[in-house]
Structure formats: C-alpha cells, structure tokens
C-alpha positions in Angstrom: -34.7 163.9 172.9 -31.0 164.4 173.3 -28.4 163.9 170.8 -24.9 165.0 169.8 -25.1 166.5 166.2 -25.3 170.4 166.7 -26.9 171.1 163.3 -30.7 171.2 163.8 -33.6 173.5 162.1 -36.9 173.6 163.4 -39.4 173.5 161.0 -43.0 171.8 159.7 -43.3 169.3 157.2 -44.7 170.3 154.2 -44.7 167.5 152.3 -44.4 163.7 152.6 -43.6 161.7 149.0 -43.4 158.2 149.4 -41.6 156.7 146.8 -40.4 152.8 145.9 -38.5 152.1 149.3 -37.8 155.9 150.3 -39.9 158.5 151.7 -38.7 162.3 150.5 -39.6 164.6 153.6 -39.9 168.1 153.0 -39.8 170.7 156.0 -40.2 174.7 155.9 -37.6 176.1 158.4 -38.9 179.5 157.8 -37.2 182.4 155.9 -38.5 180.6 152.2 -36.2 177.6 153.1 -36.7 173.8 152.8 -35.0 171.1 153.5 -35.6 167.7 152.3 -34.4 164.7 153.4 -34.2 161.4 152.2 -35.2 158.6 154.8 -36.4 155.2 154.4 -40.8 154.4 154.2 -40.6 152.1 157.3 -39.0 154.8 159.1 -41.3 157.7 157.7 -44.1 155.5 158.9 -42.4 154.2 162.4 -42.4 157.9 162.8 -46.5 158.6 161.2 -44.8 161.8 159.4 -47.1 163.6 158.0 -47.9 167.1 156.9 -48.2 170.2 159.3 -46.5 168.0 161.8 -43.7 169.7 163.8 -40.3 168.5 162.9 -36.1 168.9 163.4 -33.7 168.5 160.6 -30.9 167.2 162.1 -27.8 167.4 159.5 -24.8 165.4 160.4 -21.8 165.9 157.7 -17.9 165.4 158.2 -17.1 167.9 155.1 -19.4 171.5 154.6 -18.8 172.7 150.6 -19.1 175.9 150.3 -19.7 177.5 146.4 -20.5 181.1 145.1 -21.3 182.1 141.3 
C-alpha cells in the first residue's frame, strides 16, 4: 500500500472497543506508547481488526500543537 501522508507508526493492536457506531482502535508502537484512533464499526470490520493483528497509524493533521508543563 502506497499513500501520501508521511506520518505512520508501526505498531499491534491491542485493543478493539466497539462502541454505538465507532470502533476505538488501540495500537502499541513500542516504547510504552499507544495510539488510538477513532474509526467507524463498518470500517473496523471491512478491515476484521482485531487484537495482535499488525497495524500502521497513519496521522494526517494540517496544524501539530505542541504544549510543555
């Protein structure tokens, strides 16, 4: 798969929550870190995500915030 957004983490999902009409998706990157991400259920289950499952979270933003305590 190609695609344009340069932002990707390799990672395994570690959880799938299925919720009313969106599926949370939870993947480790490594390092202690997860990212979630917030997808529709037909197209957690288009893709059969499930746990363990190799995945790439692909983050595509126009603005990065950056805050420190």
């Amino acid at each position: 798969m190609k695609i344009s957004a340069r932002n990707q983490l390799k990672g395994t999902i570690v959880d799938v929550i299925k919720g009313a009409t969106t599926s949370h998706v939870r993947i480790d990157i490594g390092g202690g870190a997860i990212v979630t991400a917030s997808i529709t259920n037909e197209s957690a289950e288009e893709l059969k995500l499930a746990k363990g499952q190799p995945a790439v979270a692909v983050i595509k933003a126009s603005d990065v915030l950056v805050a420190v305590d």
